[in-house]
N, C-alpha and C positions, 0 to 999 in steps of 0.2 A: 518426453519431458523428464530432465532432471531433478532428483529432489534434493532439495535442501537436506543437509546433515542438523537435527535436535541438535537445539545449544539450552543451559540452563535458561530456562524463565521465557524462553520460547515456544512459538507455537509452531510444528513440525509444516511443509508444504507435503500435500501428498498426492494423490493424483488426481488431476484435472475431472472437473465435467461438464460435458456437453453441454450444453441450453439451447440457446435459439439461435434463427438467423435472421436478423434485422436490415434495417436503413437498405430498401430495396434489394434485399438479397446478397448484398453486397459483401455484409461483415458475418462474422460468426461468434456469439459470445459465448463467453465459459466463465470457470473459477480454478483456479489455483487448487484451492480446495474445497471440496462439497461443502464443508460445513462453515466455510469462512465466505463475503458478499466480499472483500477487499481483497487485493483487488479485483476491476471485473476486467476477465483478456479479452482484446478483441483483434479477430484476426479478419483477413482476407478472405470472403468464401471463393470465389475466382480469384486464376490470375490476372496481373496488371491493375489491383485498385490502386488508383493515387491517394495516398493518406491526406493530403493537403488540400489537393480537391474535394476529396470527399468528404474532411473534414469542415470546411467552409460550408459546404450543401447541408450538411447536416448539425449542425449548430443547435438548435433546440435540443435534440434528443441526446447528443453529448453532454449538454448542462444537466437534463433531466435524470441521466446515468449516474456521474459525477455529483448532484447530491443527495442522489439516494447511497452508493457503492462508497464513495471519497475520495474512490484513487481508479482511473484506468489505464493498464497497462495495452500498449499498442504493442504487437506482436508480429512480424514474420512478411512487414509491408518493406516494400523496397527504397526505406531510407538507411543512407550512408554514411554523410557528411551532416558537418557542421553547418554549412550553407543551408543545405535540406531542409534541417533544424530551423534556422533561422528561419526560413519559408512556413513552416508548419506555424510558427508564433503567429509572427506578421498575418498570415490567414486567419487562423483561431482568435484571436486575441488583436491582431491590433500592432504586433510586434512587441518586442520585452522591455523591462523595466529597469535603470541604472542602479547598479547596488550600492546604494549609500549608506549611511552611517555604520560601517565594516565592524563587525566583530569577529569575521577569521579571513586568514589569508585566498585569495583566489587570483586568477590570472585569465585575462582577456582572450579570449578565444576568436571574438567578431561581433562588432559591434556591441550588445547588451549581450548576451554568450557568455560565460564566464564557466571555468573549472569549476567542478561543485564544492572543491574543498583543494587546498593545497597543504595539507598536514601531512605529516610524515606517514607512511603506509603503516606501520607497526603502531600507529593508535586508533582507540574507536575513536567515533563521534558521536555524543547522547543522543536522544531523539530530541525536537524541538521541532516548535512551529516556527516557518521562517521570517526573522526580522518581527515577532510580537512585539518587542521592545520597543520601537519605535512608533510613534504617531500615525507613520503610513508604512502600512504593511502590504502586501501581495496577495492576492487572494488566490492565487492559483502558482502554482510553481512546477516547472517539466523539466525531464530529467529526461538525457540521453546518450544513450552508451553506445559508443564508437569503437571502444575497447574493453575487453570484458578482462577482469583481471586474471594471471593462470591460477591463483586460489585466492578464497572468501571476496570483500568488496563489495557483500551484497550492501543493499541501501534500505534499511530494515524501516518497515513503518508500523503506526501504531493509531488508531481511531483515538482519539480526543472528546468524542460523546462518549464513546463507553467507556472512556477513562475520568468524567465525568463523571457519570453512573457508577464506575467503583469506588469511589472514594468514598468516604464515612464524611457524614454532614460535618462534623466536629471538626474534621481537619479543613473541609471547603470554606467554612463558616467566617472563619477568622482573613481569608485572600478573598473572598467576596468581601466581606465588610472594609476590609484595608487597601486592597492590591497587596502589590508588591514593591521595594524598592532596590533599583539594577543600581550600583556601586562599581562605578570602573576607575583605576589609575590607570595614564600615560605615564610613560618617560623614565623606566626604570628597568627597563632591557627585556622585560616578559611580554607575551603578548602582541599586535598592532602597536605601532606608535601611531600618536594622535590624528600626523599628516596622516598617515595611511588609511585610517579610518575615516575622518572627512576630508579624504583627497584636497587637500589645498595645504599650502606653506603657510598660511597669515592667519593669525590667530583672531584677526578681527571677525573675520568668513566663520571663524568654528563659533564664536561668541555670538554672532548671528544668526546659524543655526541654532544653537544649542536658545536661545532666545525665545527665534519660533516654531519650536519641538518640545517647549515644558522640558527641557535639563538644566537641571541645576549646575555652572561650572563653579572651578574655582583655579588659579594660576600658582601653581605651588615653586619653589626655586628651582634653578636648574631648567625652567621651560617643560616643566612637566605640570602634567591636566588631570583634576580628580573632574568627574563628575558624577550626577546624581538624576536618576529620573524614575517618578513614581507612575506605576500602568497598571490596568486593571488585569485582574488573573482570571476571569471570567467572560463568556461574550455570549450574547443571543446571536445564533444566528441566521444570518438577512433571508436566506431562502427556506430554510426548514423550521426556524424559530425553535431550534433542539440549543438547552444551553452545551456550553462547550469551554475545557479546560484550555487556553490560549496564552500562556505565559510561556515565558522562560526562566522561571521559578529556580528548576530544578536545575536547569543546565549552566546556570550561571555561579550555583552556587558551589563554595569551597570543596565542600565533601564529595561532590559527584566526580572529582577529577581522580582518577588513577591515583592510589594509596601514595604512591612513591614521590608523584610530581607533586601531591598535596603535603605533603610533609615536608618535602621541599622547600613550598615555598611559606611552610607556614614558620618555618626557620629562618628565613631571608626579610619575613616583611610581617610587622604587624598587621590584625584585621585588618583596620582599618586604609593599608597601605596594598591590600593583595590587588594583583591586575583586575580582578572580577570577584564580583561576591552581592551575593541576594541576601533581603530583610523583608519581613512582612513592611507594608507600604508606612508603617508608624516610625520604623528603622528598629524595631525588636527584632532580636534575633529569630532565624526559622531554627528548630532544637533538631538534633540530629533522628530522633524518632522520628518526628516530620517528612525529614528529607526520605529516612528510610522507607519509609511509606510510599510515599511518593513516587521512588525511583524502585520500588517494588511493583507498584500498580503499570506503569511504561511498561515496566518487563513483561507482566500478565499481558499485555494485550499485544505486544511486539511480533508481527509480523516477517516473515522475512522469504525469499528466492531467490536464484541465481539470474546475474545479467544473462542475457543473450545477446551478442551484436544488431543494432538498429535496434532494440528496444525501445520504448518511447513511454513513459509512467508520468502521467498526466495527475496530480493530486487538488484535493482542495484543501489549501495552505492552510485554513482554519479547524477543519474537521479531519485532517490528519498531519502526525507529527512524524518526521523522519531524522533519519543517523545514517550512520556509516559503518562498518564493521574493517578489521583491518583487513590486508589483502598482500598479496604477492604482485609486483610490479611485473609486467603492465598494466595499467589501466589509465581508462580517459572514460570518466562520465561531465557530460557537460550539463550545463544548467541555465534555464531562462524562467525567469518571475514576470509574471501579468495580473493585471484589473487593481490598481489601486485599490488604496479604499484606508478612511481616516478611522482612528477608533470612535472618533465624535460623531459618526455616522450612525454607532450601530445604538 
């Protein structure tokens, strides 16, 4: 097992240990590290288990792992491919979910498959829970690495209960009672353009959604699109009834971007004109001790490992939040989102 290298505001991985052997003898569980439940590995006790068969057979006790643990990493089972992948969804789940209302670049891989991120290697990516912003989010999301990068690339996660539990009532207090409010411009070279985020050319189609999704739009000159939508920053959740921090608070907001690109573009575009930017749900500003708080608490609890080829990091979208870290090309982790699920539900 290799270890992870200490980064600032990190938690070190160090050496695995043993637990049990479960689901018919078949699997073997462990941890990362003794002292950490996230994730829980689970490997092959024999050779030849099929993860995809096995996984279908065993479906109750994966739900029941996943929400105690949040995240489980599949480990050293003989998946390869992309197609594979798609199999293991399809089985698990039902098959994956179209990624709609985009707010970063990705590229089709097969079918519902998608690269987990197309940003340039030499930047992170915060942590965040995926697609909270919108009305229908994913309640599970897998991650699959086909190519592990020759340095960094890990895909760092972070519990959201106990990121919860650390924060100081005073600051939750104020995004319980409010939400929050997501602030996005199209059409001014930064960022998605609008087609690209709700894939269609016709602005009637985006007015439609944005309709029935509770966004606010508005048609600014030029064919460029501000919109607005206020979501809650808090959620019970459906299986554990554990409250749980579920926004994208932090990651949307001005300050969390790389000093350089923030200054950037805070020269190019007034507030109110930046491609992305968060407000308490009232539209008051969040104050930069806020944020710092905030993107201080992610760090405490941020997790992180090295891929392995055929890895397989099965998470629950709600109760854990992931990122990216930069990395040395190659790599190829691919990604598929499953289980709907409305915020009007919970």
């Amino acid at each position: 097992m290799r270890k992870s290298k200490p980064t600032a505001g990190k938690l070190p991985t160090i050496g695995r240990k043993r637990s049990t052997v479960s689901a018919e003898n078949l699997v073997t569980t462990s941890y990362l590290n003794p002292e950490q439940l996230l994730p829980l590995v689970i490997e092959p006790a024999v050779e030849g288990v099929d993860l995809i068969e096995w996984s279908r057979n065993n479906l109750e006790w994966i739900e029941e792992e996943l929400a105690k643990h949040g995240g489980l990493l599949f480990r050293n089972f003989n998946l390869r491919t992309a197609e594979e992948f798609g199999d293991f969804l399809q089985g698990f789940a039902g098959g994956a979910l179209e990624y709609k209302e985009r707010s970063s670049p990705r590229s089709q891989v097969s079918g519902n498959v998608y690269t987990s991120t197309d940003h340039p290697p030499t930047e992170s990516i915060f942590l965040h829970n995926e697609q909270s912003y919108n009305l229908t989010f994913p309640m599970k999301i897998v991650f699959f690495c086909t190519i592990p990068a020759q340095e960094g690339g890990e895909t760092p996660i972070a519990s959201t209960r106990n990121l919860f539990q650390r924060l100081p009532a005073e600051l939750r207090d104020p995004f319980i009672e409010k939400g929050y409010l997501y602030v996005r411009n199209f059409g001014d070279g930064f960022g998605l353009s609008w087609q690209s985020a709700f894939q269609t050319d016709d602005p009637a189609v985006v007015e439609k959604y944005c309709q029935d999704n509770e966004i606010e739009f508005e048609w600014k000159e030029g064919n460029r699109l501000r919109t607005r939508q206020r979501r809650r920053a808090v959620v019970q959740h459906p299986r554990t009834g554990e409250m749980i921090w579920f926004n994208h608070a932090t990651f949307f907001h001005v300050t969390t971007l790389r000093s350089e690109v923030r200054e950037m573009l805070l020269r190019e575009f007034s507030e109110d004109e930046l491609p992305n930017n968060t407000y308490y749900g009232d539209g008051t500003p969040i104050t930069n001790e806020v944020m710092e708080q905030l993107r201080d608490a992610y760090h405490k609890e941020t997790i992180t490992f090295p891929w392995q080829r055929g890895d397989l990091l099965l998470l629950d979208n709600v109760t854990v939040a992931h990122g990216r870290a930069p990395f040395v090309a190659p790599r190829q982790i691919i990604v598929g989102m499953a289980e709907p699920r409305r915020w009007e539900e919970f």
